[in-house]
Backbone as JSON Lines, residues from 0, in Angstrom:
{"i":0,"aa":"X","n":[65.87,-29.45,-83.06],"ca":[66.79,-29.3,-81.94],"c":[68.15,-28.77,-82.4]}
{"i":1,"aa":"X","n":[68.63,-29.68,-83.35],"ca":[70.21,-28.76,-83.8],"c":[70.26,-27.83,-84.28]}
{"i":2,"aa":"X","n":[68.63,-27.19,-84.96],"ca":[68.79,-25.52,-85.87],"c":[69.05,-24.72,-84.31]}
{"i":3,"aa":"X","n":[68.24,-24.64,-83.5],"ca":[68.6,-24.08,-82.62],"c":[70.43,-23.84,-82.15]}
{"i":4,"aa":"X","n":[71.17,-24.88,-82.16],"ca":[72.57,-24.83,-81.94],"c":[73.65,-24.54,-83.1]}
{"i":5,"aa":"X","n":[72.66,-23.92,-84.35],"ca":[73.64,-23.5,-85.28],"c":[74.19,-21.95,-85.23]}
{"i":6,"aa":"X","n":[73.53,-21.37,-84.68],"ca":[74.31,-20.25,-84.11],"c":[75.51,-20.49,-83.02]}
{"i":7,"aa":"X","n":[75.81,-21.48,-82.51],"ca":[76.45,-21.52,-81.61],"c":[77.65,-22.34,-81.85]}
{"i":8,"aa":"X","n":[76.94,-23.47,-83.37],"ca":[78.41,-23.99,-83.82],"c":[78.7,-22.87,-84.8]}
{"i":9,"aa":"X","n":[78.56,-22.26,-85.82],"ca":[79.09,-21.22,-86.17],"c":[79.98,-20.36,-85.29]}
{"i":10,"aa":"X","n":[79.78,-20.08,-84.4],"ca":[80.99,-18.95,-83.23],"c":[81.8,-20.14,-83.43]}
{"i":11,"aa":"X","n":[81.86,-21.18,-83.03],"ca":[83.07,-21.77,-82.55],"c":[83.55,-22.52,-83.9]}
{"i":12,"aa":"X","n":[82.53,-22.36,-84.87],"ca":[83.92,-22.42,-86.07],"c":[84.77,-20.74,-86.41]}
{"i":13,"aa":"X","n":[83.99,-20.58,-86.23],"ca":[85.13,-18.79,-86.29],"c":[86.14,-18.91,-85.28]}
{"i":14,"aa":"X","n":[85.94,-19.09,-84.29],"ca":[86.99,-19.09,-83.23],"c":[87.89,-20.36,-83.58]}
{"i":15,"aa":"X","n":[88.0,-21.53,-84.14],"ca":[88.78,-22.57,-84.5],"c":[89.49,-22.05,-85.82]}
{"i":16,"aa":"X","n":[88.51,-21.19,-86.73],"ca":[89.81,-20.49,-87.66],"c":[90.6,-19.3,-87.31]}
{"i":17,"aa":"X","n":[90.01,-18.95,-86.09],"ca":[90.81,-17.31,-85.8],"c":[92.38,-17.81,-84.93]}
{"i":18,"aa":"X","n":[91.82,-19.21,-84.11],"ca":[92.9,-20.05,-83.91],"c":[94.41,-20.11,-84.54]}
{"i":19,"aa":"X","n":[93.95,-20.78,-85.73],"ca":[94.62,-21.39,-87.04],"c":[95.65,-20.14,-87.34]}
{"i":20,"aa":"X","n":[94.72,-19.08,-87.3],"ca":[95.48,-17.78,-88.05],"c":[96.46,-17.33,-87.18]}
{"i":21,"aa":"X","n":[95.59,-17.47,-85.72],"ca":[96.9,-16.7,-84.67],"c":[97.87,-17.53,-84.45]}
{"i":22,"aa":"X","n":[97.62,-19.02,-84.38],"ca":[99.01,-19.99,-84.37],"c":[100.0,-19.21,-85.34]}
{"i":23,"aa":"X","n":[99.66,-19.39,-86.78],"ca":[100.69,-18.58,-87.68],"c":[101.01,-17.93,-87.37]}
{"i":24,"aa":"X","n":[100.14,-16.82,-87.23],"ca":[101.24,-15.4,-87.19],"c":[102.18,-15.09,-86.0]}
{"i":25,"aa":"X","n":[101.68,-16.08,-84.72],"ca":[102.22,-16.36,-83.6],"c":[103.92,-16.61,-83.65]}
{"i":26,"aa":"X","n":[103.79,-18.2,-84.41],"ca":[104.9,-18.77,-84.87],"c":[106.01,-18.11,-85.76]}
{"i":27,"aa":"X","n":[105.51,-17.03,-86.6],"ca":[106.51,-17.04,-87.44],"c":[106.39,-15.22,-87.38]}
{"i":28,"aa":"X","n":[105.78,-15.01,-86.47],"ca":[106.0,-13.33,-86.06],"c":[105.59,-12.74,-86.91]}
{"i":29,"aa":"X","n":[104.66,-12.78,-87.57],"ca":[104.07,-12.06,-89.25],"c":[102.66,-11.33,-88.93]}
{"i":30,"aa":"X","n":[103.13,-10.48,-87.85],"ca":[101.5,-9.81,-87.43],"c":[101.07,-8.82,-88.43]}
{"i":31,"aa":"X","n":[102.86,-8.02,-88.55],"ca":[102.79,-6.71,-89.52],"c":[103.38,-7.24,-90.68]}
{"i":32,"aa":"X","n":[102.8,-7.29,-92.21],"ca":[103.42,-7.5,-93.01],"c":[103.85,-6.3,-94.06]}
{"i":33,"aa":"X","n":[105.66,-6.95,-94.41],"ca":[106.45,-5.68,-94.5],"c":[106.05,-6.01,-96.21]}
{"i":34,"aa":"X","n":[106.81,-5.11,-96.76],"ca":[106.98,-5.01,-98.16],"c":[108.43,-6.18,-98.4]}
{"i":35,"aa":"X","n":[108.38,-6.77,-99.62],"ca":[109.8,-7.64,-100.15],"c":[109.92,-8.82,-98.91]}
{"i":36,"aa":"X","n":[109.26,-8.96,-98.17],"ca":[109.03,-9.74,-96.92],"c":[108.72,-11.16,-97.52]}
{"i":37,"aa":"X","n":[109.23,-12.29,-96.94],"ca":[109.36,-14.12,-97.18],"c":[108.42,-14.3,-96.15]}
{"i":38,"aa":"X","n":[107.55,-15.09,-96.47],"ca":[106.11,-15.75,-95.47],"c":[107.03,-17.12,-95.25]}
{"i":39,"aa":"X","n":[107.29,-17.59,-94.1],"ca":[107.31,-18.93,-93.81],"c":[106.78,-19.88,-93.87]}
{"i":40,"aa":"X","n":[106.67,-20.93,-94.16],"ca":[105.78,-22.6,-94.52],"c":[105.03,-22.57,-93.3]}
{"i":41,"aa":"X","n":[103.99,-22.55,-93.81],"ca":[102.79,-23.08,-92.59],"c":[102.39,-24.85,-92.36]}
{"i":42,"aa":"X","n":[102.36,-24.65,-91.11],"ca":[102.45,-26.7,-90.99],"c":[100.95,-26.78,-91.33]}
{"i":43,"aa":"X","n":[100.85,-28.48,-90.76],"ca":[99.72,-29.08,-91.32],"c":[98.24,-28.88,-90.39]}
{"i":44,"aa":"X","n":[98.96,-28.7,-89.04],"ca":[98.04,-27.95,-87.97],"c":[96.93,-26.95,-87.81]}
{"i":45,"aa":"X","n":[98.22,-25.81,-88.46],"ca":[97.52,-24.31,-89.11],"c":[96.51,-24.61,-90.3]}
{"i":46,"aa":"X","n":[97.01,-25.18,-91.06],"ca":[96.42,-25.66,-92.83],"c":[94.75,-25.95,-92.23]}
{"i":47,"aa":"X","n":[94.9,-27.11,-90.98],"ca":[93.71,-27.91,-91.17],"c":[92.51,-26.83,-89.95]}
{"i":48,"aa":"X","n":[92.89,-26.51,-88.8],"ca":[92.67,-25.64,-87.99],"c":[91.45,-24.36,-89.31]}
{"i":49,"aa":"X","n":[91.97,-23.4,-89.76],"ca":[91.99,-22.51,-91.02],"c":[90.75,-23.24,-91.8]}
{"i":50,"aa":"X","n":[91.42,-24.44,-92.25],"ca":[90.8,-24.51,-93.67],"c":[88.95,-25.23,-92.93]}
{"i":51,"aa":"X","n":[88.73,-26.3,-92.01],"ca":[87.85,-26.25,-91.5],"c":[87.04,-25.56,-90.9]}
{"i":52,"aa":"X","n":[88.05,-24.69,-90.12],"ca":[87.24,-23.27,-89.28],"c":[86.5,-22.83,-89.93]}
{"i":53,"aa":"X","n":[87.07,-22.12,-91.25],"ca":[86.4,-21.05,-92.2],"c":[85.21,-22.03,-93.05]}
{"i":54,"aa":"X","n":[85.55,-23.32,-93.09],"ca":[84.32,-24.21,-94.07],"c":[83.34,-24.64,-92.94]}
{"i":55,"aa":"X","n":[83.88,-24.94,-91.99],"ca":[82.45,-24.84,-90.93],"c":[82.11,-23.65,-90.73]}
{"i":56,"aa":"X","n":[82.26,-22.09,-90.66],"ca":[81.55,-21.25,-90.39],"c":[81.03,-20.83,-92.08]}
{"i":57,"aa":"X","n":[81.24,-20.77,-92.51],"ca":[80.68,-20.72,-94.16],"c":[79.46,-21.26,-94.46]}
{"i":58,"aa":"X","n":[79.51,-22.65,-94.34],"ca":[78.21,-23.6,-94.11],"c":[77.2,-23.23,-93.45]}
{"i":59,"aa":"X","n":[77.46,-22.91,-91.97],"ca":[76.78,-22.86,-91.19],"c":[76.04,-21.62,-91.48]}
{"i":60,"aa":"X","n":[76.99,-20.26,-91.58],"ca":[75.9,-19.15,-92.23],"c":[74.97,-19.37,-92.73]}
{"i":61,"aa":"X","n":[75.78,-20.18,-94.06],"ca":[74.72,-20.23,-95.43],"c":[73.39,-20.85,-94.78]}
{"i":62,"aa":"X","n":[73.79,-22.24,-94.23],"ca":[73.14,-22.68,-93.47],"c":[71.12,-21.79,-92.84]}
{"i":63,"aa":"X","n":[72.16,-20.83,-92.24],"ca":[71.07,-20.01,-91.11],"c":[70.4,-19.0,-92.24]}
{"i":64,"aa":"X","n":[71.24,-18.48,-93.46],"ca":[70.68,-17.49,-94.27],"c":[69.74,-18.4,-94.9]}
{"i":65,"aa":"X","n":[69.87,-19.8,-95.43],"ca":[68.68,-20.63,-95.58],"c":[67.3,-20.81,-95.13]}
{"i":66,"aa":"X","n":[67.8,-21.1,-93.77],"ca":[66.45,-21.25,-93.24],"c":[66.17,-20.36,-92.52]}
{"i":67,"aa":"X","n":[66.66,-19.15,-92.56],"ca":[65.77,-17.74,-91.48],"c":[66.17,-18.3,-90.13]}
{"i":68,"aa":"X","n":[66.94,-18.46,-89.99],"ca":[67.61,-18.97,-88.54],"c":[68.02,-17.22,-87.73]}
């Protein structure tokens, strides 16, 4: 029953890190990055948003490339 819904948690870990990313660049206006340019501190929000997003969709690939999903 859940192989079936691993395609579907995969999208929505991509979309929880694409989140993460647009909060940042949202917040601190860093769409275009210049040359000699200072990146601002990213909070703990962005950090966790990001760092799960991308490790739940990672998994989950591997996941589906495993079992022929």
């Amino acid at each position: 029953m859940w192989l079936k819904l691993l395609p579907y948690i995969q999208f929505i870990c991509f979309i929880i890190f694409v989140i993460g990313v647009i909060k940042y660049a949202i917040r601190t206006k860093t769409f275009f990055v210049m040359p000699n340019m200072k990146h601002p501190k990213h909070t703990k929000d962005e950090i966790i948003l990001s760092t799960f997003g991308l490790l739940g969709f990672v998994i989950s690939s591997n996941l589906r490339g495993f079992l022929d999903i």
